[in-house]
C-alpha positions in Angstrom: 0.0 0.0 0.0 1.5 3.6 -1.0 -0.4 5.8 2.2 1.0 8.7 3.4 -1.5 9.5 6.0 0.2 11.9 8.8 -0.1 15.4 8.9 3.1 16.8 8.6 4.6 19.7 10.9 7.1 21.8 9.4 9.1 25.4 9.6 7.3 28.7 9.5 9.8 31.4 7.7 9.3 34.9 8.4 11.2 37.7 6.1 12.5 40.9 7.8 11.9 42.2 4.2 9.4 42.2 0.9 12.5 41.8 -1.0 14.2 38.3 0.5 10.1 36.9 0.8 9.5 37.4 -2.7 12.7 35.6 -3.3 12.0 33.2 -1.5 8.7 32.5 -2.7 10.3 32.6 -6.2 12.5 30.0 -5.5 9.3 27.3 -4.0 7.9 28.2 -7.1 10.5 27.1 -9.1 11.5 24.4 -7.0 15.2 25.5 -6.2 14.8 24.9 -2.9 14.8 21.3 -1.3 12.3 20.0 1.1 13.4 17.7 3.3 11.6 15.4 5.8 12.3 13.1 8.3 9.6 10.0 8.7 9.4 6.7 10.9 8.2 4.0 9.0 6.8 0.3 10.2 9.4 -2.8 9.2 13.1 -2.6 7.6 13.4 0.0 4.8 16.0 -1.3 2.1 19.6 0.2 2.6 19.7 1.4 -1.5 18.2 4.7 -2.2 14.6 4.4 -3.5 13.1 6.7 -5.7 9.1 7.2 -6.6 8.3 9.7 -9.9 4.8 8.9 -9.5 1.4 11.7 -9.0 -0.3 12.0 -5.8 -3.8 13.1 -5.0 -5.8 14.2 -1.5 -7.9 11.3 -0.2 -8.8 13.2 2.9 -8.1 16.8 3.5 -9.3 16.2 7.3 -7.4 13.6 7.8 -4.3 14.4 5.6 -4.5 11.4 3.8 -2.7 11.0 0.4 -2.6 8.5 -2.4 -0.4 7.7 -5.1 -1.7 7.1 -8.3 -0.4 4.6 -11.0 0.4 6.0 -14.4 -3.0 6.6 -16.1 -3.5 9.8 -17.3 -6.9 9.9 -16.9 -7.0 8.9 -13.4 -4.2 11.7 -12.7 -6.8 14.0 -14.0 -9.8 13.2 -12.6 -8.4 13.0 -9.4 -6.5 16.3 -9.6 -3.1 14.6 -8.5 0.1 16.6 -8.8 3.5 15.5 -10.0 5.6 13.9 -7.1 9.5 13.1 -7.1 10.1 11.6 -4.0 14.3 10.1 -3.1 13.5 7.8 0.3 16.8 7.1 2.2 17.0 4.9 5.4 19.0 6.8 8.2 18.2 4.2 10.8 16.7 1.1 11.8 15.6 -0.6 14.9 15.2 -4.0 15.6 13.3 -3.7 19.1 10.5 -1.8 17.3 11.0 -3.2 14.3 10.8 1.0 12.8 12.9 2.4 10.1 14.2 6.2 10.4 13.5 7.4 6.5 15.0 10.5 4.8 12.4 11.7 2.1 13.4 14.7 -0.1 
């Protein structure tokens, strides 16, 4: 199953200046910036990079629930999914838990 299904917390960014937010919000829209986050998943992710180039869509906004769709167009459409890249990295694991750390940029 391809779930995300956690809200995710993040950084809030506050500009002393119009100047340095407007480049900033530039460079999110032309995704020069990298976002980065950190995620605890259940079992023992593989030690190779893995990398998903597949769309995503909003099951539940409430919830924060997300999908992945496969690579019908139509479904991509209907669904109003938008284009995800997604690199996965394992940091850690641990065998009491049985919980991998993940790196997902």
């Amino acid at each position: 199953m391809h779930r995300l299904d956690k809200l995710t917390s993040g950084l809030l960014l506050i500009s002393k200046s119009q100047a340095v937010a407007t480049k900033f919000q530039k460079e999110l829209l032309n995704h020069t910036i990298e976002k980065v986050y950190i995620a605890r998943v259940v079992g023992k992710f593989p030690n190779d990079e893995l990398k998903v180039n597949k769309p995503i869509y909003c099951v539940s906004k409430k919830l924060g629930r997300y999908d992945v769709c496969e690579d019908d167009e139509k479904e991509k459409q209907s669904k109003e999914a938008k284009d995800a890249y997604t690199v996965f990295k394992k940091i850690w694991y641990d065998e009491l838990t049985d919980t991998s750390l993940i790196e997902c940029k």
